[in-house]
N, CA, C and O of each residue as an XYZ file, in Angstrom:
632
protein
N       0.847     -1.168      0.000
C       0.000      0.000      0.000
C       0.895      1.234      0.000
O       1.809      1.367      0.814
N       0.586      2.177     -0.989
C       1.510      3.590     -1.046
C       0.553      4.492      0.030
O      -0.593      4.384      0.466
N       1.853      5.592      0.237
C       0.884      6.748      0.799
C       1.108      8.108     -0.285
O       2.232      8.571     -0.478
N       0.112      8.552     -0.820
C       0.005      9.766     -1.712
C      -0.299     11.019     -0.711
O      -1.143     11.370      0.113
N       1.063     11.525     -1.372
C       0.979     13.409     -0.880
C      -0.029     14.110     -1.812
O      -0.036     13.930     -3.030
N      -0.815     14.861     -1.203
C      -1.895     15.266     -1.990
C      -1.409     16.598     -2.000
O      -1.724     17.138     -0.940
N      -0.616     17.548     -2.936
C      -0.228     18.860     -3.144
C      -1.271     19.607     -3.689
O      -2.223     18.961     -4.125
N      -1.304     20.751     -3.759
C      -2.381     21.609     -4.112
C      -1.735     23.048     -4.872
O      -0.593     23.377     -4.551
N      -2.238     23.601     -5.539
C      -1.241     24.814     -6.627
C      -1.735     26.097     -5.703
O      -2.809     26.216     -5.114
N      -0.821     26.854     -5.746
C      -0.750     28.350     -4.871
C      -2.211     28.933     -5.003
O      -2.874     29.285     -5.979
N      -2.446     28.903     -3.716
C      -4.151     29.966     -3.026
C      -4.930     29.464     -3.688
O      -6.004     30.023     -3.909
N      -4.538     27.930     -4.345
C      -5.840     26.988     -4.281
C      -6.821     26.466     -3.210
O      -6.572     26.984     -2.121
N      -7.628     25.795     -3.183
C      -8.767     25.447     -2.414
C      -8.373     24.133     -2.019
O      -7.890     23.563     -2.997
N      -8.372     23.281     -0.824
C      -8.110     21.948     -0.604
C      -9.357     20.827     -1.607
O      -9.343     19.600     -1.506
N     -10.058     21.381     -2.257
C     -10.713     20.434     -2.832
C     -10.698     20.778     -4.217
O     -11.543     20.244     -4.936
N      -9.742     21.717     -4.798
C      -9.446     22.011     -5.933
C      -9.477     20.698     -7.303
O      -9.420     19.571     -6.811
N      -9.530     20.700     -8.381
C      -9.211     19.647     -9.088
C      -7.875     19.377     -9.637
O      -7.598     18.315    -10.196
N      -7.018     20.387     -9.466
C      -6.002     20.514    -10.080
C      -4.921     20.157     -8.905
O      -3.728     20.454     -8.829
N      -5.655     19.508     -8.130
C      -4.515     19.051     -6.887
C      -3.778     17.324     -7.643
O      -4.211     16.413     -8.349
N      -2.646     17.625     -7.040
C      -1.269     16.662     -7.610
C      -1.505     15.198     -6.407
O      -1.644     15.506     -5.223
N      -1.525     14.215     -6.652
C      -1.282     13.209     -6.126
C       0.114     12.543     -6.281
O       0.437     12.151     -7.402
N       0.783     12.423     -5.454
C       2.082     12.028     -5.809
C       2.149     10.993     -4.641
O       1.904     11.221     -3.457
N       2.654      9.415     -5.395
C       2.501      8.183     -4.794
C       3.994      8.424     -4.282
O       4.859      8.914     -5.008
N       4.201      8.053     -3.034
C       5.220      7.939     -2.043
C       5.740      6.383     -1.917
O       5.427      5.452     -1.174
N       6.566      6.520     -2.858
C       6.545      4.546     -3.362
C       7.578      4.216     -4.409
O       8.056      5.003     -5.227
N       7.859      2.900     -4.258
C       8.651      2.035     -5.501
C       8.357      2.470     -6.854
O       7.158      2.306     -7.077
N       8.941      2.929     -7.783
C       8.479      3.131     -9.212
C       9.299      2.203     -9.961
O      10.459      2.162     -9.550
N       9.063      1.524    -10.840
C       9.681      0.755    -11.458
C      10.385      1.338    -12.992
O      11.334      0.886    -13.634
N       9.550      2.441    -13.239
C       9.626      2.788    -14.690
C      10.986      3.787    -13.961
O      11.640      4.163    -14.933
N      11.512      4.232    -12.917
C      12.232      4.993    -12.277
C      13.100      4.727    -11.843
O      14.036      5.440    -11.481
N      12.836      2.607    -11.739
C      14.011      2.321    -11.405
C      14.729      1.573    -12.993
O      15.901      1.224    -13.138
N      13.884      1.507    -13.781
C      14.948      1.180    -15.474
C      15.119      2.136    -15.762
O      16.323      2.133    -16.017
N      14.695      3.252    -15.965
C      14.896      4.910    -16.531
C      15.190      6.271    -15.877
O      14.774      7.353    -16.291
N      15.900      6.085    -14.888
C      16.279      6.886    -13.715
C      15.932      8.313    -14.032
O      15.007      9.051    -13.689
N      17.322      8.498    -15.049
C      17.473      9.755    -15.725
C      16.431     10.253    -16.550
O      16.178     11.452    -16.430
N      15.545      9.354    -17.643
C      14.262      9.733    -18.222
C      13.385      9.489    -17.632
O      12.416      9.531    -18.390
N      13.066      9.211    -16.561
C      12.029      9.630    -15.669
C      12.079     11.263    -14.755
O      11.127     11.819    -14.206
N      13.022     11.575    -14.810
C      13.589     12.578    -13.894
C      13.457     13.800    -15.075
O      13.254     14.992    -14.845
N      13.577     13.361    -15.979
C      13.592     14.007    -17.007
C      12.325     14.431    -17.246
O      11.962     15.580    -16.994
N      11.364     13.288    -17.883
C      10.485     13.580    -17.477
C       9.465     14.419    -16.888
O       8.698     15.133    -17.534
N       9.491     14.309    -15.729
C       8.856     14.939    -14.208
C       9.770     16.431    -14.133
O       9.961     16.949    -13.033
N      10.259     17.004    -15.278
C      10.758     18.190    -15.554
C      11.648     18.031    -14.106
O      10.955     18.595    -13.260
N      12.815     17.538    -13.493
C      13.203     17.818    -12.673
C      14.526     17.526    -13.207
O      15.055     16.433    -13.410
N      15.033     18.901    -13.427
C      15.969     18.851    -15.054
C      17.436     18.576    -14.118
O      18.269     17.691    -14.316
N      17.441     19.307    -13.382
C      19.358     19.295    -12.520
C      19.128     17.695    -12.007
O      19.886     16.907    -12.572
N      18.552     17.324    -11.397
C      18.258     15.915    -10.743
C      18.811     14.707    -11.952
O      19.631     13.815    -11.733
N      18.046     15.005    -13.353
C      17.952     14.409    -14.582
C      18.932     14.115    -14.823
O      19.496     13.037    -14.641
N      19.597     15.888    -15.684
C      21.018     15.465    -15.930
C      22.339     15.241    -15.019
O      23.312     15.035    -15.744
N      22.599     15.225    -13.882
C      23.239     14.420    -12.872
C      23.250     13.351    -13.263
O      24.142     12.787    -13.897
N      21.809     12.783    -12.771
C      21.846     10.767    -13.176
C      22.218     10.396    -14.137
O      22.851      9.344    -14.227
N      21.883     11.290    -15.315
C      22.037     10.575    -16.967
C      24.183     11.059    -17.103
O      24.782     10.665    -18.104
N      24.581     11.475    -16.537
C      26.398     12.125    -16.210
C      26.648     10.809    -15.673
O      27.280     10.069    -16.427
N      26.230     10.230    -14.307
C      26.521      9.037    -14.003
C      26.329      8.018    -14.262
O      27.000      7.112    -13.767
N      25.290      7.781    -15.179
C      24.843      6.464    -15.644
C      26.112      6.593    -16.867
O      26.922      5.670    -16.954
N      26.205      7.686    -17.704
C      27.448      7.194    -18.388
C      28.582      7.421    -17.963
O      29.485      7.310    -18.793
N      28.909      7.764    -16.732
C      30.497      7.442    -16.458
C      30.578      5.830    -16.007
O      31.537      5.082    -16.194
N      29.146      5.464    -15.280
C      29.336      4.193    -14.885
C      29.621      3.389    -16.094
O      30.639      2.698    -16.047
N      28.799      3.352    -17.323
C      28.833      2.952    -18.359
C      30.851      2.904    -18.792
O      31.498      1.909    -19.117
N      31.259      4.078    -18.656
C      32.875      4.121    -18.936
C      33.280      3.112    -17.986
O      33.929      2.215    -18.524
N      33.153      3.011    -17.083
C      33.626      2.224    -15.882
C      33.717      1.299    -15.732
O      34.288      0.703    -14.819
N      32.866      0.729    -17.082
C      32.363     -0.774    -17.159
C      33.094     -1.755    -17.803
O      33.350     -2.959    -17.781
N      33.445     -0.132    -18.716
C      34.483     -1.094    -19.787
C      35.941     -1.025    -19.062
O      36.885     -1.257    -19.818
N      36.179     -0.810    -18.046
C      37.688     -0.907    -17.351
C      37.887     -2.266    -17.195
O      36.866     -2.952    -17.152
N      39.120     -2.901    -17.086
C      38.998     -4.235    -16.316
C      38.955     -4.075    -15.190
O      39.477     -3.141    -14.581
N      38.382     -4.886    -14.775
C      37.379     -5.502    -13.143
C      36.208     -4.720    -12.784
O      35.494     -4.815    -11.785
N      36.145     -3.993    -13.697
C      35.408     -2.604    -13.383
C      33.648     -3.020    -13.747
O      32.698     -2.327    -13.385
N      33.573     -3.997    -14.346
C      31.685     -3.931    -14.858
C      31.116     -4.054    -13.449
O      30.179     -3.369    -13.039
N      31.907     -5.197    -12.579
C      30.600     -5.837    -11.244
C      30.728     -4.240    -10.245
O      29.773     -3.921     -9.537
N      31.535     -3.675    -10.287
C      31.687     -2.397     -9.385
C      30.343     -1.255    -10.291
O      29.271     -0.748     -9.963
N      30.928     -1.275    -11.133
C      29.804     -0.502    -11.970
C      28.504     -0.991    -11.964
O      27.596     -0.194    -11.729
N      28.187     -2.459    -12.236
C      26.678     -2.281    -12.446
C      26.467     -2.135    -10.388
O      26.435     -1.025     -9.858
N      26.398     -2.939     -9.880
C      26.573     -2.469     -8.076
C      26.433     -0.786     -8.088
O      26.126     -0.423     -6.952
N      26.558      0.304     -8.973
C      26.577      1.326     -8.194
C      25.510      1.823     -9.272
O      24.779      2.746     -8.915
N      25.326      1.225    -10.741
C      24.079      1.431    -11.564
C      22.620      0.839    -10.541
O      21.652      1.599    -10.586
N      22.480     -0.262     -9.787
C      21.497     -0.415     -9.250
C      21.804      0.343     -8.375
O      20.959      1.238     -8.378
N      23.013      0.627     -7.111
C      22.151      1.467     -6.141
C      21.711      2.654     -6.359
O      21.240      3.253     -5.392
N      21.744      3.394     -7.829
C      21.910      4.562     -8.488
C      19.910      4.412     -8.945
O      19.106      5.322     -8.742
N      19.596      3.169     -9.502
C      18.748      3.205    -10.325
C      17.636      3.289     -8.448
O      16.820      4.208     -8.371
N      17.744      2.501     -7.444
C      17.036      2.012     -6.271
C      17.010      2.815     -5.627
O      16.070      2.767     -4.834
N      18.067      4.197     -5.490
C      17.866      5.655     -5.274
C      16.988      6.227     -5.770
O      15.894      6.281     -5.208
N      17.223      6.829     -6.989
C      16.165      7.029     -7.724
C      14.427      7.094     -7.856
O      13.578      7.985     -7.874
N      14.452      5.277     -7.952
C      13.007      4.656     -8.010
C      12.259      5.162     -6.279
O      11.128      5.620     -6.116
N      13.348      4.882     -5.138
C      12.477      5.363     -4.017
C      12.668      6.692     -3.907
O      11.552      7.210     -3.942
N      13.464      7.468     -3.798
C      13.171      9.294     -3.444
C      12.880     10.056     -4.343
O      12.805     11.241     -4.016
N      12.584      9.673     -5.906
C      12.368     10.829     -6.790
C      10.977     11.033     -6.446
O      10.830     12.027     -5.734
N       9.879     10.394     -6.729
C       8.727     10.838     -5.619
C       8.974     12.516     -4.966
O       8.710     13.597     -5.493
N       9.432     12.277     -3.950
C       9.680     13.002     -3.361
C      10.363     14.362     -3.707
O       9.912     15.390     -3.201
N      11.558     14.409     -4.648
C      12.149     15.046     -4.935
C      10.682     16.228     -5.930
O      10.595     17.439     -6.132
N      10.050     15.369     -6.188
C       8.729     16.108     -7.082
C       8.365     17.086     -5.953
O       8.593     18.279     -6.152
N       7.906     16.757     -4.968
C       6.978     17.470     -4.071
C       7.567     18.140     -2.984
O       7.019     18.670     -2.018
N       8.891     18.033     -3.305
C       9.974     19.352     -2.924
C       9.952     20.507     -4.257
O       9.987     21.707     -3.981
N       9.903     20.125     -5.466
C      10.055     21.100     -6.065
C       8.749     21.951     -6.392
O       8.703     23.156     -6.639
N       7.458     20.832     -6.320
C       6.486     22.129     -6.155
C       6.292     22.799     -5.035
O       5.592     23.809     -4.966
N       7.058     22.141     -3.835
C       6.673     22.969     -2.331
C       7.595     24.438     -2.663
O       7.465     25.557     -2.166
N       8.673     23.880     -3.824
C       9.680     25.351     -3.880
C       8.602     26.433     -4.639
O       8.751     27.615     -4.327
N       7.472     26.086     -5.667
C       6.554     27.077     -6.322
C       5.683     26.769     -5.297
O       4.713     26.090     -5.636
N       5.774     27.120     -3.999
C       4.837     27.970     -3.480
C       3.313     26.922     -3.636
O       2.230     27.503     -3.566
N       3.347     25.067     -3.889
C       2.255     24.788     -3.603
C       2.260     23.903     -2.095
O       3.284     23.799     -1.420
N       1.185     23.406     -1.774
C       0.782     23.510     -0.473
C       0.141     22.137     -0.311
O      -0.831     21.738     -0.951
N       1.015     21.256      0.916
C       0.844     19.771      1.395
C      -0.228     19.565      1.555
O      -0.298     19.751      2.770
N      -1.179     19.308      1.250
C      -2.871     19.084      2.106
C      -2.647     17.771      3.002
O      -3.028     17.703      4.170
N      -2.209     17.085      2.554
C      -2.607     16.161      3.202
C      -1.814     14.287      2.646
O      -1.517     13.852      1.533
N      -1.746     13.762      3.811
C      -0.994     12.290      2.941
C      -1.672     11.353      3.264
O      -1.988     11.092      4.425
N      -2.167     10.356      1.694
C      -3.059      9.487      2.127
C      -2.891      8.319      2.011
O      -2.641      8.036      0.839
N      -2.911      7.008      3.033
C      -2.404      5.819      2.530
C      -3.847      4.937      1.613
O      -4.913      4.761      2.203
N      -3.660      4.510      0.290
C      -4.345      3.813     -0.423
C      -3.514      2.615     -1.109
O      -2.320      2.318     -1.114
N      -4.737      2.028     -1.718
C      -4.561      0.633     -2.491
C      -3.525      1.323     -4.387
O      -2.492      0.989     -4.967
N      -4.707      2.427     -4.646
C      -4.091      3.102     -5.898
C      -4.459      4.716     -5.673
O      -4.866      5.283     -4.659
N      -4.145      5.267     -7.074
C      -4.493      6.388     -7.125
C      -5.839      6.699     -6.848
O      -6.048      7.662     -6.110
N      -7.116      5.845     -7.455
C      -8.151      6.219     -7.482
C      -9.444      6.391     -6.014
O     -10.509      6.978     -5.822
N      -8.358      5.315     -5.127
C      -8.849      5.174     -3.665
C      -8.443      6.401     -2.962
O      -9.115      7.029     -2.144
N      -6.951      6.728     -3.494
C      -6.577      7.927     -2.626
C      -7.599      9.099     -2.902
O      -8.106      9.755     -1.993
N      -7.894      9.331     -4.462
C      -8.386     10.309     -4.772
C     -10.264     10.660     -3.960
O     -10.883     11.680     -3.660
N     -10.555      9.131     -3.890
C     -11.953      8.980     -3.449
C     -11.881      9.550     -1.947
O     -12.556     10.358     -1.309
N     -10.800      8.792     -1.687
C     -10.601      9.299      0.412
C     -10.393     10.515      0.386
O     -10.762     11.142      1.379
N      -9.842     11.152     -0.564
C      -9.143     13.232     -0.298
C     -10.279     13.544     -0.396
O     -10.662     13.724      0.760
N     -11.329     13.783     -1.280
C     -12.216     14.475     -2.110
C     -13.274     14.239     -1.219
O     -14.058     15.186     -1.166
N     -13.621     13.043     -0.320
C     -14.915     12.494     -0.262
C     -14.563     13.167      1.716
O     -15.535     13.093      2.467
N     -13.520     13.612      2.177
C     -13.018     14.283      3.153
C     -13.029     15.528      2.807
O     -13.719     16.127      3.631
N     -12.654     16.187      2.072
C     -12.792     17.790      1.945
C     -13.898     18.022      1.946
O     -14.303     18.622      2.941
N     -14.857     17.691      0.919
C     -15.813     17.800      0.824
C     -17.248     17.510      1.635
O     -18.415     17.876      1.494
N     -16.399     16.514      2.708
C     -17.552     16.198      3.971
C     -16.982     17.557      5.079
O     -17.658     18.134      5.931
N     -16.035     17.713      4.841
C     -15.570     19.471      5.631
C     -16.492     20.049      5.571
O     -17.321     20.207      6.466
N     -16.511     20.658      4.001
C     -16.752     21.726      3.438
C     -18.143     22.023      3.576
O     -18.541     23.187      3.619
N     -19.142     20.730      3.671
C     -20.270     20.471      3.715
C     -20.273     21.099      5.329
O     -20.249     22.330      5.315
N     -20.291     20.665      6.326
C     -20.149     20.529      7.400
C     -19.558     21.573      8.412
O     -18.624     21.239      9.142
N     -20.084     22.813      8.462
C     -19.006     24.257      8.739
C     -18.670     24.162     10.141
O     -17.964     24.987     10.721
N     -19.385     22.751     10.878
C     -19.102     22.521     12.273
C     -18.009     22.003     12.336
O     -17.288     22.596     13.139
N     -17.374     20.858     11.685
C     -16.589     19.665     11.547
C     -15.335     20.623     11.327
O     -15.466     21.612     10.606
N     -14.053     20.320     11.977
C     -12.647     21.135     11.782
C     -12.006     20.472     10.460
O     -11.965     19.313     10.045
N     -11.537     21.672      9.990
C     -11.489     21.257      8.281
C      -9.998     20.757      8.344
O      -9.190     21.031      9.231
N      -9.792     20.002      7.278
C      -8.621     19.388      7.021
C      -7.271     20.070      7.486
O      -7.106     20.934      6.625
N      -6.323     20.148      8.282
C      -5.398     20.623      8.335
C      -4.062     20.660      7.565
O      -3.423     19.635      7.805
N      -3.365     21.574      6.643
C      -2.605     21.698      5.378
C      -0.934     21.411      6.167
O      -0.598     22.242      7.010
N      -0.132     20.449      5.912
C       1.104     20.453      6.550
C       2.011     21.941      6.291
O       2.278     22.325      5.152
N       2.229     22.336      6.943
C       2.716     23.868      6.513
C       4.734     23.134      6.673
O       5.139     22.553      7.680
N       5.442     23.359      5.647
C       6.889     23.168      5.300
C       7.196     24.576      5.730
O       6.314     25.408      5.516
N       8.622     25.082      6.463
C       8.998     25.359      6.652
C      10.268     26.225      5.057
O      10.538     25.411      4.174
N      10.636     27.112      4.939
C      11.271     27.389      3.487
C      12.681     26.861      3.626
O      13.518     27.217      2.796
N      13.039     25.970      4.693
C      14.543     25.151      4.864
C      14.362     23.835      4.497
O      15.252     22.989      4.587
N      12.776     23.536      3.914
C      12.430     21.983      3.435
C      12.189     21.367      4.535
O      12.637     20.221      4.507
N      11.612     21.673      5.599
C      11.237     20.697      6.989
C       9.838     20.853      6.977
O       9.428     21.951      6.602
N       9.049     20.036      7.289
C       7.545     20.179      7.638
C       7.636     19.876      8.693
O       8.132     18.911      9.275
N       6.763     21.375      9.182
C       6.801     21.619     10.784
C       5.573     20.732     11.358
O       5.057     21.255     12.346
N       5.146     19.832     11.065
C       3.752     19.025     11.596
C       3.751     17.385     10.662
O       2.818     16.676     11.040
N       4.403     16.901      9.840
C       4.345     16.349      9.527
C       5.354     14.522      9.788
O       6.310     14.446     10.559
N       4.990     13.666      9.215
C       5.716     12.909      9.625
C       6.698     12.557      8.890
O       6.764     13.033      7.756
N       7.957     11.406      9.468
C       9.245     11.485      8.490
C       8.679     10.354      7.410
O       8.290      9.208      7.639
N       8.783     11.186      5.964
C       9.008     10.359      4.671
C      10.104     10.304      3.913
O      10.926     11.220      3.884
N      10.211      9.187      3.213
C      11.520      9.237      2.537
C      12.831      8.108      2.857
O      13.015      7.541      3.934
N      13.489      7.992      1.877
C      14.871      7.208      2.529
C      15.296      7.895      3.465
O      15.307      7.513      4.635
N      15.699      8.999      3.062
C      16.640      9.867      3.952
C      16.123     11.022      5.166
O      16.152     12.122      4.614
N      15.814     11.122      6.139
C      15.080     11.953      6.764
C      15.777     13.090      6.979
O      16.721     13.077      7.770
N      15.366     14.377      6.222
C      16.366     15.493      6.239
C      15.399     16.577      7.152
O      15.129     17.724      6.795
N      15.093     16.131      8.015
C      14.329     16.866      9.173
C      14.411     16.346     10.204
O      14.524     15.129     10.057
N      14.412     16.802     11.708
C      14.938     16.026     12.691
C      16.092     15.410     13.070
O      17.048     15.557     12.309
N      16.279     14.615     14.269
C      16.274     13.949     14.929
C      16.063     12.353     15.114
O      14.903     12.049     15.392
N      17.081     11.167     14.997
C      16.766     10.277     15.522
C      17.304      9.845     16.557
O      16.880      8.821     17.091
């Protein structure tokens, strides 16, 4: 089961349609295509980095003794990748100024989308009920209310 960050675009509405679901999870197409996935997902410095190392590893390969060292640092390169680029997405729209609503654990996209929508909207309905609370990030990349995601926890304390 993934958990989807539900982002939202600047002085949008939490029940907006144009809110971003971004699965917090294994990608596979991310872990064969590191660099064209990154590419992709317009996350251009990230991109060309990986696609610099995938061909030096590639040079590296052809050294003698050098392929089993090389492919060893092509998978931990590609298994990087596949788990934190996710993430690396929803750092770069938190950098344009859009806004965490909320993280939801589902089966797929379409469950997550049913649980966000079918919650805002029982809010919104409801002017008694305390409305969804938005993780507010900090502009040093820390979310001041939120919990640790990610390989790497670049907030806190363990």
């Amino acid at each position: 089961m993934a958990s989807y960050l539900i982002m939202t675009p600047p002085g949008a509405a939490a029940d907006d349609e144009r809110a971003r679901f971004i699965a917090d999870g294994f990608s596979w197409t991310a872990f064969f295509f590191p660099a064209l996935w990154l590419l992709a997902k317009r996350a251009w410095l990230f991109g060309i980095s990986v696609a610099v190392l995938q061909i030096l590893l590639i040079l590296v390969s052809t050294l003698p003794g050098g392929f089993t060292a090389a492919l060893i640092m092509q998978l931990a390169l590609s298994l990087l990748v596949s788990l934190e680029a996710p993430l690396f997405i929803a750092r770069k729209l938190f950098a344009q100024d859009w806004t965490l609503r909320s993280i939801v654990p589902a089966r797929n996209i379409e469950t997550a989308e049913e649980i966000y929508f079918s919650n805002t909207t029982a809010a919104a309905h409801h002017q008694s009920a305390t409305p969804l609370q938005s993780i507010e990030w900090s502009r040093s990349g820390r979310p001041e209310s939120a919990a640790g995601l990610g390989f790497f926890e670049s907030y806190g304390e363990r």
